[in-house]
N, C-alpha and C positions, 0 to 999 in steps of 0.2 A: 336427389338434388340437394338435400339438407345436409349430405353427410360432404357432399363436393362444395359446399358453400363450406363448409368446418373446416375441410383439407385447405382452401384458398385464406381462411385465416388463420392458420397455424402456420401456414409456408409464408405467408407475410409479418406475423409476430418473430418468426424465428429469421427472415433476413434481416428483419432491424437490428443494428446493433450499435453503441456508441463508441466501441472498440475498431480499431483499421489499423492493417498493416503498414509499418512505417518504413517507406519504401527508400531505405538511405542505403550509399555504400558503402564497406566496414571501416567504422571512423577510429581510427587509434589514436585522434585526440579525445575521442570519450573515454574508448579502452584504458587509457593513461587516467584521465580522470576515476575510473572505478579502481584500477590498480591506485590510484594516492590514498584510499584508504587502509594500507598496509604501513604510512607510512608513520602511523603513534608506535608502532612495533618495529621499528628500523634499528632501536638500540637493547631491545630484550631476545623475543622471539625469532626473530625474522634473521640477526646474525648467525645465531643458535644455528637451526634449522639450514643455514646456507653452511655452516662450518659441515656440521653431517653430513652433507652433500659433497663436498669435497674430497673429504675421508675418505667416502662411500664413492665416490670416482677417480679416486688415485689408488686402491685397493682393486677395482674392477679392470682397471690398465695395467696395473703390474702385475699379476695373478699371470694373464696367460703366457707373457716374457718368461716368467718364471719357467711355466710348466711347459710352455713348448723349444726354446733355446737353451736357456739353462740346464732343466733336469733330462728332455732326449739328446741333446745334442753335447753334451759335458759329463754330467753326471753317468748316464747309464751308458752313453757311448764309449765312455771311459773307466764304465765300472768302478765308480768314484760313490762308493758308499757313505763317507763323511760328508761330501759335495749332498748327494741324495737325501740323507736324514736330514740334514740342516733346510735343502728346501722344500723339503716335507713337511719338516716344523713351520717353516714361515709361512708358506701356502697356506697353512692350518690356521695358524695364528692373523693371518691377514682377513680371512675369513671369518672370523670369531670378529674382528672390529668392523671389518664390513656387517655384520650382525648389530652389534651393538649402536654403531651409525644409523642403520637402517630406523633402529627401533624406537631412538629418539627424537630422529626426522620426523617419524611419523607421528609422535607424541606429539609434539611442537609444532608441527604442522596444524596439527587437528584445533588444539586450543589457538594457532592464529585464525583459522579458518573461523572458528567458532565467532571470536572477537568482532571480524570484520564483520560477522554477518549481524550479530549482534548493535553493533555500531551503524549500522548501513542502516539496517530496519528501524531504529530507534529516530533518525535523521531521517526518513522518509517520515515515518510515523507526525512528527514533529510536524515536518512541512506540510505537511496535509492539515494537519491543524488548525495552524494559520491561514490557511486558504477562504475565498469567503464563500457564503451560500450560492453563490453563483455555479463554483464550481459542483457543487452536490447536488445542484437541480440538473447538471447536464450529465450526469454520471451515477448508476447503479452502485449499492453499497457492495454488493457483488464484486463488480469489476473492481472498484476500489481496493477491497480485499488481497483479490489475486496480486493484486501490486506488490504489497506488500507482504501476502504469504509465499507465494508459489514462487513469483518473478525474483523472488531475493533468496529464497531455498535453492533456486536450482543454479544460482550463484557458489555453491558451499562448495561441492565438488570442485570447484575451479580454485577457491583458496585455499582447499585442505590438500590438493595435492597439486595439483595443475600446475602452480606458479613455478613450485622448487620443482617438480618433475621437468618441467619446461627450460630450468636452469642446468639440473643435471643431465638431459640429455643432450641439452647443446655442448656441455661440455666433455660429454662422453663422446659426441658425434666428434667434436674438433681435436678430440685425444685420440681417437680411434683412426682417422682419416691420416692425423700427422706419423701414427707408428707405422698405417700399413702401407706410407710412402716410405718409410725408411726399412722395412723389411723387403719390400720389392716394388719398386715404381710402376714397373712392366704390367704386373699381375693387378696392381692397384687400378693402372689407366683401364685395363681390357674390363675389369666388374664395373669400373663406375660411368662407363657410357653410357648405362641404364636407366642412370640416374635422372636425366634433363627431361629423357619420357617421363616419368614416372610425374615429375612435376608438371609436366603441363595436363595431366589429364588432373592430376586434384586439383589443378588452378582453374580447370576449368566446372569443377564440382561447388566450386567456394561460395559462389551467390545464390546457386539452387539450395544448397545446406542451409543457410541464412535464413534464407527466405522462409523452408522449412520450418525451422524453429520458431521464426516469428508466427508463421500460421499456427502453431501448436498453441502457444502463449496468448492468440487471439481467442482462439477453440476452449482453451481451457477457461480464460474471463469468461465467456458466453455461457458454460458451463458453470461456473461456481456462481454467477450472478441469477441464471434460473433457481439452483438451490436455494438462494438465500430470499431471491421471491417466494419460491414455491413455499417455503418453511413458514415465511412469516405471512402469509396469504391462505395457509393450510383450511381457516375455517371460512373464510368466502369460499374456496374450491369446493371445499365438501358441502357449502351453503344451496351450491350452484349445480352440483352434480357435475363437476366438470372434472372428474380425477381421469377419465379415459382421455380425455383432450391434452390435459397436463401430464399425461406418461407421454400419448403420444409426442408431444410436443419435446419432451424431456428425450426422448427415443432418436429422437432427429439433432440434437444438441449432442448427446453422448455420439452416437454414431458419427458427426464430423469431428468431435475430438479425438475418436478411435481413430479415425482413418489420417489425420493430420499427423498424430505421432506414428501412425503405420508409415508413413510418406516420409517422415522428416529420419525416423530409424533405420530404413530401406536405404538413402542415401547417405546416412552416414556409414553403415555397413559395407558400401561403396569397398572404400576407402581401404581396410584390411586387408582383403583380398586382394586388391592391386600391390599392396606391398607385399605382402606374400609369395605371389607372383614374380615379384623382381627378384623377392630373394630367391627363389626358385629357382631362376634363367643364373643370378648370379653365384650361387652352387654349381652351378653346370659346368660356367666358365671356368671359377674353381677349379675344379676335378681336371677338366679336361689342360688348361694352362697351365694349371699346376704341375701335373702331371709329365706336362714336357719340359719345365723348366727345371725340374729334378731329378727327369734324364738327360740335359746335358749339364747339368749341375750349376745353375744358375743359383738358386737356393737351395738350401736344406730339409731333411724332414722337420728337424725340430721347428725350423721357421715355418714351413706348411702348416703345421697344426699351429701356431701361434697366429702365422693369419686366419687360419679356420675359424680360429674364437673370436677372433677381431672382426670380422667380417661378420659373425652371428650377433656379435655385440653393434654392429654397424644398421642394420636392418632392426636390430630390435628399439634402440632409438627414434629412427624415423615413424615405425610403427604409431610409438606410444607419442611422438611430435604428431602426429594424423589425428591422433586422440585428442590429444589437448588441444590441438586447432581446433578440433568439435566442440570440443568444451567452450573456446574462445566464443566460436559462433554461438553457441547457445548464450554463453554470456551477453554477446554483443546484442542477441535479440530480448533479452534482460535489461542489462542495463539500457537499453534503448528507450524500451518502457519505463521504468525506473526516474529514469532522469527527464524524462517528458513529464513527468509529474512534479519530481525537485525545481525543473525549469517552470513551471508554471506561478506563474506569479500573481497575489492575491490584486482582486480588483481595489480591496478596500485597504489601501496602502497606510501605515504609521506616516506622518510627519516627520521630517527633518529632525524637527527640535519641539519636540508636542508640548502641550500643555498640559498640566495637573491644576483640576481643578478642588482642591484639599476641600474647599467646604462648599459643595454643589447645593445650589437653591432650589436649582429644578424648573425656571423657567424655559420655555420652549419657544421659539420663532420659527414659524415658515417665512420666507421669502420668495415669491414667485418662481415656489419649486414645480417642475417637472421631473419625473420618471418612467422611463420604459423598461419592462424589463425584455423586450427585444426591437428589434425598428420596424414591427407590423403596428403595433398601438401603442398610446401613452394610455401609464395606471395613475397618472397624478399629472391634470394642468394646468398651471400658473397657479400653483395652491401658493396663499398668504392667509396664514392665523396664526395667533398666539396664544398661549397658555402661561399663565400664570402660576409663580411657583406655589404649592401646596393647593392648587386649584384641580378638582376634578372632572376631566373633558368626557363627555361619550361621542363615540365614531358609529354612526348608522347607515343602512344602508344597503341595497340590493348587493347579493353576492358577485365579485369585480367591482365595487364602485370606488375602493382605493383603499379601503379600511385597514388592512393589514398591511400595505404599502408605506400608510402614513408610519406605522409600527415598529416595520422593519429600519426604516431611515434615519427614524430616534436613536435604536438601538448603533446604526453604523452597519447593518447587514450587509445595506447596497448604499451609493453612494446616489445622490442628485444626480441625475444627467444634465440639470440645470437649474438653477435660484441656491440659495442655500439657507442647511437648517441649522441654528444657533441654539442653542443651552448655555444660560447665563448670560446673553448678547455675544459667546464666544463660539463660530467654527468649528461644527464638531470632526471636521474633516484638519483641524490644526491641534485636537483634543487627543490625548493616550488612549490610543483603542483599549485596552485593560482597564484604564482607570475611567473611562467610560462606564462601559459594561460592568465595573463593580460596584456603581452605582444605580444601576437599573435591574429590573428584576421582570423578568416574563412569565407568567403563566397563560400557558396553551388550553387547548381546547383537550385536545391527545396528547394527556401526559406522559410524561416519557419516567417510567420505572425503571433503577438499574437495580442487575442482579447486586443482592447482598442483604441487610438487616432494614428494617425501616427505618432506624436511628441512625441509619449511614445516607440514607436516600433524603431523609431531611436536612441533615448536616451537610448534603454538597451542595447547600446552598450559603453556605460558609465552616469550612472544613476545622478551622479552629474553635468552633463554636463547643461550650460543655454538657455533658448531658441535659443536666439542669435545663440547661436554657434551649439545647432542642427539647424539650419535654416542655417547657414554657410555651415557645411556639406553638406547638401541637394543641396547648390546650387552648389556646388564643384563640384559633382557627375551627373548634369544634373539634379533631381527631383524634383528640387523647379518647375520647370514650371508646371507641372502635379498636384503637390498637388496645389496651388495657384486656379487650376481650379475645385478642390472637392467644395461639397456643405461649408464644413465651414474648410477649408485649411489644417493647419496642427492639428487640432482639428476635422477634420473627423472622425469616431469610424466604422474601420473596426473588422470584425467577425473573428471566429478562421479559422487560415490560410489564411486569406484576400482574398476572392471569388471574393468579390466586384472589386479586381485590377487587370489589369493584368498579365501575365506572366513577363512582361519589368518593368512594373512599379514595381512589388514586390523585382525584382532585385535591383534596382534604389536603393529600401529602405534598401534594404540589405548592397548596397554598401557605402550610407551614415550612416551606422552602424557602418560600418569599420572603415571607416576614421574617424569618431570621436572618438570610442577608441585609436586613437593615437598611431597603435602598431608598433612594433620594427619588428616585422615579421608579413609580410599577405601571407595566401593562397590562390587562389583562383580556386576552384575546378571547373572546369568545368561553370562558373559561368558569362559563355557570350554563352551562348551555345544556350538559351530560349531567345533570345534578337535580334531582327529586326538590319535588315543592319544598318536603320538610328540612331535604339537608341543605335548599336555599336559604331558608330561615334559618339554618345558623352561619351560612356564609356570608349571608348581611349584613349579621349579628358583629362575625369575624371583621369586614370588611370597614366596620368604622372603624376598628382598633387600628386596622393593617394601615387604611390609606391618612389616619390622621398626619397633619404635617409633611402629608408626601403630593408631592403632582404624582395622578393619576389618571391615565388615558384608558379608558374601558370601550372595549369591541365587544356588541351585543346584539345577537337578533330578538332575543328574548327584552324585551323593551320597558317590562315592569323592573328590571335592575337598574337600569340608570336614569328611573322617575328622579332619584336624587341630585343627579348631575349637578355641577354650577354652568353647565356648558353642553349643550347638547349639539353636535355638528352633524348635520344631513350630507354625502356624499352622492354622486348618481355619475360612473363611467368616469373618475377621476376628478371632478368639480363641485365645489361645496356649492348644494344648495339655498342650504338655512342651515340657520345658527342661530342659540338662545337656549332660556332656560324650560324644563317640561310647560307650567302653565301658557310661557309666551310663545312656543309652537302648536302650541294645541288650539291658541286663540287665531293663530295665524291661519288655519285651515289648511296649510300648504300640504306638501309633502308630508313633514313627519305625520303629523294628522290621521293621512291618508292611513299609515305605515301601521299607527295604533288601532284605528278603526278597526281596519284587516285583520288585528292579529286578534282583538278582542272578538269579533264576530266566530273568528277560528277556535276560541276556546266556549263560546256560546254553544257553536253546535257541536263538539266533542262533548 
């Protein structure tokens, strides 16, 4: 029964997904939009690379002229040995530049290809950037990823060859169709009846292929985004003993992306063989028409074998046009995704004509704001407070009662869904989201470490910052003594998320982040929470230094940090209950009271 309870939640974890097929039909107004990024390379690359093409398709038409009219039908018919070397030589020698076209197409192809994909990803990467946290709550880092890795990789194929092969076969097909009406109309009309078949059954393969692809590209999201769970969840799994549930689980993920590209490569496979097929039947006709029309002398041998090439050359374009139509579709189920993400527009919009506010005081106003962050509940209602610039507020309060709500709103995360919040009596919704945020500074509960040196990881909290004065910070903050004792100081090379440090010390860095962006407003979430008695006492220590002259909003359950407060605010389910300073809620008996009592009784019996 425990083990049928397990199966029934894995088969429900693994149907969820925030990914869905996006059920459009093939839009070649988007196709054009992804083809416009060829177009910074319209005066270097991309001429090039069409000129080779040309070359390489006027060399590929006149070759078999040569070799089936010219050299059987003149030359040897006439044992015209001068006639014969000479188009011996030039056969040879057209061949040699058909080579050398070839070899540059393909150079020049490859670095445009490279280009776009380069430029593509970089233009996603970007928009995604800007997007607000809204978007990254509805969406695994996982899927996000594949967006931008897989979904735009499997783009390359299609710039590196796909485009010009798509040029040169159309015009091989229109070069080839118009000789082998001018060698024989007759023999021309009786192969290409074939042909209207031939189209209606791919026309009719074209949405299943699509659709295909797009199922892969869902399969594959679902896929990388368990990975990049699984990875970063690795020591809860193994906490939990749950590594058989998570293979299992992993087992049923890989298996529908096996099978999606089993499905999607099945029918594009289709596709070959049907032209194979024609060309098959139209061999036959060949042989057999031809055959009659050079016993009553309608054509010639030499023209026979000239059509023979032509007609091999006729079939081998449509082929590789089957191909690149594959390609198309895969692109199209690419860029589909792709650009549902560039289309996606942030909640937290710039202003028209924002405002720079050069020397921010750090005054704060609510005005009977509300917030939801969805339409089942409100995290914030009819809140009105203010804080005072260089004044320091604490946010209390059961977990949900808005605390981080109020935090994110300061910062411009999310926007009011109603009332509005001011800095400086100014609209932070008429304010430079940039110049915003480069005066506010967050530290989190769960610091976030990036891979690289510690003297970089403190320095991205202002990137021009000098040694010196990140080393200043650090001592500010208490950290210098700790890094000082790493293998090689502040030139250590911690991994992503810093494993190697610990819980205090990641704080530590965190808090010499702050203080060296220099902001006008710091919050601090919950951000002594993960931190021992002793290395509280130097964060205290730190924290007169840090919040002098700054507004400061402190989120804390731990309630002996912001005895100091000038402002302590009670929250409960989005509504301020009480406000004041520690002695006059304590006198008050209300709420915070309550809050303290609790926590002191909790560390009595500990």
């Amino acid at each position: 029964m425990e083990n049928q309870d397990k199966s029934l939640v894995i088969k429900e974890r693994f149907r969820y997904s925030t990914d869905t097929i996006i059920d459009k039909p093939f839009n070649w107004k988007q196709m054009w939009r992804l083809l416009s990024y060829l177009k910074p390379y319209s005066r270097n690359l991309l001429p090039l690379a069409f000129l080779a093409v040309i070359v390489s398709a006027v060399v590929r038409l006149t070759a078999p002229i040569l070799i089936g009219k010219y050299t059987l039908d003149h030359a040897i018919k006439n044992n015209d040995m001068n006639l014969l070397t000479i188009l011996v030589i030039t056969i040879a020698g057209l061949y040699v530049l058909s080579y050398l076209a070839n070899t540059f197409r393909i150079k020049w192809m490859n670095m445009l290809g490279q280009n776009i994909i380069y430029d593509l990803r970089k233009d996603l990467f970007t928009h995604v950037q800007s997007l607000s946290h809204r978007f990254f709550d509805q969406r695994s880092a996982g899927s996000i990823l594949v967006r931008i890795m897989n979904d735009i990789n499997s783009l390359q194929e299609l710039f590196t060859s796909g485009v010009i092969n798509l040029l040169m076969d159309f015009f091989l097909l229109i070069g080839v169709v118009v000789l082998l009406f001018t060698l024989s109309p007759e023999l021309t009309l009786a192969i290409l009846v074939i042909v209207p078949l031939m189209f209606f059954i791919s026309t009719s393969l074209r949405k299943k292929i699509r659709r295909s692809w797009q199922a892969v590209r869902l399969k594959q999201s679902k896929l990388n985004s368990h990975l990049n769970e699984s990875i970063q969840g690795i020591r809860v799994t193994q906490s939990f003993t749950q590594e058989a549930e998570n293979i299992e689980f992993f087992d049923g993920v890989n298996t529908e992306n096996f099978l999606s590209w089993k499905n999607a490569t099945r029918r594009n496979a289709m596709f070959t063989p049907m032209v194979e097929m024609t060309n098959a039947i139209g061999t036959a006709i060949l042989i057999w028409f031809g055959a009659t029309l050079i016993s009553n002398g309608s054509i010639t041998i030499g023209t026979f074998v000239s059509f023979a090439f032509y007609l091999g050359m006729f079939w081998e374009p449509i082929s590789r046009l089957g191909q690149v139509y594959n390609q198309l579709l895969m692109g199209m189920a690419s860029s589909e995704r792709i650009f549902e993400y560039m289309d996606e527009k942030p909640i937290v919009a710039e202003a028209k004509d924002p405002i720079y506010l050069t020397d921010m005081k750090g005054k704060i106003d609510f005005e009977s704001v509300e917030f939801s962050y969805d339409e089942s509940r409100k995290a914030l209602n009819n809140i009105s407070l203010s804080i005072d610039a260089g004044q320091t507020v604490a946010l209390v309060g059961h977990t949900g009662s808005g605390k981080t709500t109020i935090a994110n709103l300061i910062s411009r995360f999310y926007d009011a869904t109603a009332g509005e919040v001011k800095i400086d009596g100014v609209n932070i919704k008429d304010l430079s989201i940039e110049d915003l945020r480069s005066q506010i500074s967050v530290v989190l509960q769960d610091t976030f470490i990036f891979s690289g040196t510690i003297i970089d990881n403190i320095r991205f909290g202002r990137p021009t910052a000098s040694d010196r004065e990140v080393m200043e910070a650090a001592k500010a903050v208490g950290a210098d003594d700790f890094i000082q004792q790493l293998s090689n100081g502040y030139l250590t090379e911690v991994e992503e998320r810093g494993n190697v440090l610990s819980v205090g010390e990641r704080q530590l860095i965190s808090f010499a982040r702050a203080l060296l962006a220099n902001p006008t407003i710091i919050i601090l979430d919950e951000a002594t929470a993960s931190i021992d008695t002793e290395t509280e006492i130097k964060i205290q220590k730190a924290l007169k230094t840090l919040l002098k002259g700054r507004t400061a909003i402190m989120i804390a359950h731990r309630l002996s940090t912001i005895r100091e407060a000038d402002n302590i605010i009670v929250l409960d389910h989005g509504n301020i209950m009480e406000q004041g300073n520690h002695e006059e809620l304590m006198e008050r008996r209300g709420i915070y009271y309550g809050l303290v009592k609790a926590q002191f009784n909790m560390l009595e019996v500990g």
